[in-house]
Steps between C-alpha positions, in 0.01 A plus 500: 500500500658819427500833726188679467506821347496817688241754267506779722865481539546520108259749470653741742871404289351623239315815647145368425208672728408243724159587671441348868270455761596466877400215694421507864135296556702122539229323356593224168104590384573895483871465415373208129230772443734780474762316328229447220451881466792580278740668698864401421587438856325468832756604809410216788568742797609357837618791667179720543252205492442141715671310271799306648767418224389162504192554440594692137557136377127391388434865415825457232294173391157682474685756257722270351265384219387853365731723294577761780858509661495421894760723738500442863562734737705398842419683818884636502888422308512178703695206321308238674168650440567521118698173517120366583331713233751399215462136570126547491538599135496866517719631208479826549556691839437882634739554791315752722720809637877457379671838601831463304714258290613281809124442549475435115784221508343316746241441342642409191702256741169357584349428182817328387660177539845449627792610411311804405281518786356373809255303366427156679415190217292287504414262250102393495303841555205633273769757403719179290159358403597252808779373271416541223669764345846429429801674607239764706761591768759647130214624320260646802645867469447532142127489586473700816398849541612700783353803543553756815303773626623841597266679718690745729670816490797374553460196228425719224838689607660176366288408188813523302711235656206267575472517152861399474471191687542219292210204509222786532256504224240763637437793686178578672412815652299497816250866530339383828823477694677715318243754642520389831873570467474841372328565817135444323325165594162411297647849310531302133245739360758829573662657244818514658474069509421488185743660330748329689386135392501610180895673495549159672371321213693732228800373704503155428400512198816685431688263696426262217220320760145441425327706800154357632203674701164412670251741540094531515556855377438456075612839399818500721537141353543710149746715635726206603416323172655780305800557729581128365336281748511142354280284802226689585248369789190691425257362816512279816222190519369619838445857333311391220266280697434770766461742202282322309285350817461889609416614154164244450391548885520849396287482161259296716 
C-alpha cells in the first residue's frame, strides 16, 4: 500500500486557496456531515473544545472518506501529545502558540522521525495503515503538514525566522489571541487588530510561507484573502449551529 497523499499539503505547495471550517462539536455525525459540505479542510480542534487527542481518531475516520483534508489541532507544542495525534493518522498538524524559531524546531522535531527528530516509531498504527504501507517511518515526512500558529505580540515579532525554520510548511495567524495580547481580549472586531492580522499575514507571505486565518468576520476574511492568505477558516461548527438555531426561533 503506498503513503496516502496529503491534498491540502500540495495545495498549500502550490499556493491554492484552501477554504476551511473549524471543528470543535466532537461528534463523528456532525464532523461526516460537514466533511460532505465541500470545504477543502475541516481543522479537528482539541485545544478549545472536549476533545482529548485520542478521541480525534474516529473523527479522522468519519472524514476520511469525503474529499476534505483533516488537520488536528493539539492542546499545546507537546511531542507526546502530537506523537498520539500523528499515529492516529492525522497528516496535517496546527501547533497552537509558537513564539519564535526554537518553538518552531520543536515541533518540526515532533512530527519527524529519528535522526531528524524526536519522533517515537511504531510500526502497526492507523497512521502506516497498521502495516501496511511500506517503508512509512522513510516516507512519513514527505506527507506531513506542519503548520504553527502565531498569535502574540511577541510571535509576530518573529514571523521572519519562524518562517526560516526548516520542516514548517504553514503559518497561521491567530486574531483572538493576538488581541488579547495587544491588550484587547474579545477586541477582534477593532481596527487596530485587524490591521495587525493582516500586516501579519503580508509577512509570511513574503517570507515565502503560505499564511492561514480563521475568522466568522466575512469582509475582514477579504482583507486577509487579498493580503495573500492561502488557508482561510471562514466559521466555527458551534457558531453556525447557534446562528442558525437563533435565526429560525427568531423568524418563528
Amino acid at each position: 500500500m503506498d503513503l496516502p497523499r496529503n491534498a491540502f499539503k500540495a495545495a498549500l505547495a502550490e499556493r491554492r486557496r484552501q477554504i476551511g471550517l473549524w471543528c470543535t462539536i466532537p461528534d463523528c455525525g456532525l464532523v461526516e456531515l460537514l466533511a460532505g459540505c465541500g470545504y477543502d479542510w475541516l481543522l479537528l480542534d482539541t485545544e478549545h473544545s472536549p476533545v482529548e487527542g485520542s478521541g480525534t481518531l474516529p473523527l479522522l475516520q468519519a472524514v476520511a472518506p469525503y474529499p476534505s483534508s483533516a488537520a488536528v489541532r493539539p492542546a499545546w507544542n507537546d511531542a507526546v501529545e502530537i506523537k498520539k495525534l500523528l499515529d492516529c493518522g492525522a497528516q496535517t498538524i496546527l501547533i497552537p502558540y509558537v513564539q519564535n524559531a526554537e518553538e518552531a524546531r520543536a515541533a518540526v522535531a515532533a512530527v519527524r522521525y529519528p535522526p531528524r527528530g524526536i519522533r517515537g516509531v511504531a510500526g502497526t498504527t492507523r497512521a502506516s495503515r497498521f502495516g501496511a504501507v511500506e517503508n512509512y517511518a522513510q516516507r512519513a515526512e514527505e506527507e506531513l503538514c506542519l503548520l504553527v500558529q502565531v498569535e502574540t505580540v511577541d510571535a509576530v515579532a518573529q514571523i521572519e525566522a519562524i518562517a526560516a525554520v526548516d520542516g514548517v510548511d504553514g503559518i497561521f495567524v491567530g486574531p483572538a489571541d493576538l488581541a488579547a495580547s495587544m491588550g484587547h481580549p474579545g477586541g477582534t472586531a477593532r481596527p487596530d487588530v485587524k490591521a495587525a492580522v493582516v500586516d501579519a499575514i503580508r509577512r509570511i507571505t513574503a517570507a515565502g510561507k503560505p499564511a492561514g486565518v480563521l475568522s466568522a468576520d466575512q469582509p475582514f476574511l477579504e482583507d486577509c484573502a487579498e493580503a495573500g492568505a492561502v488557508f482561510i477558516a471562514v466559521d466555527v461548527d458551534a457558531s453556525i449551529v447557534r446562528r442558525g438555531a437563533l435565526a429560525r426561533r427568531g423568524a418563528w
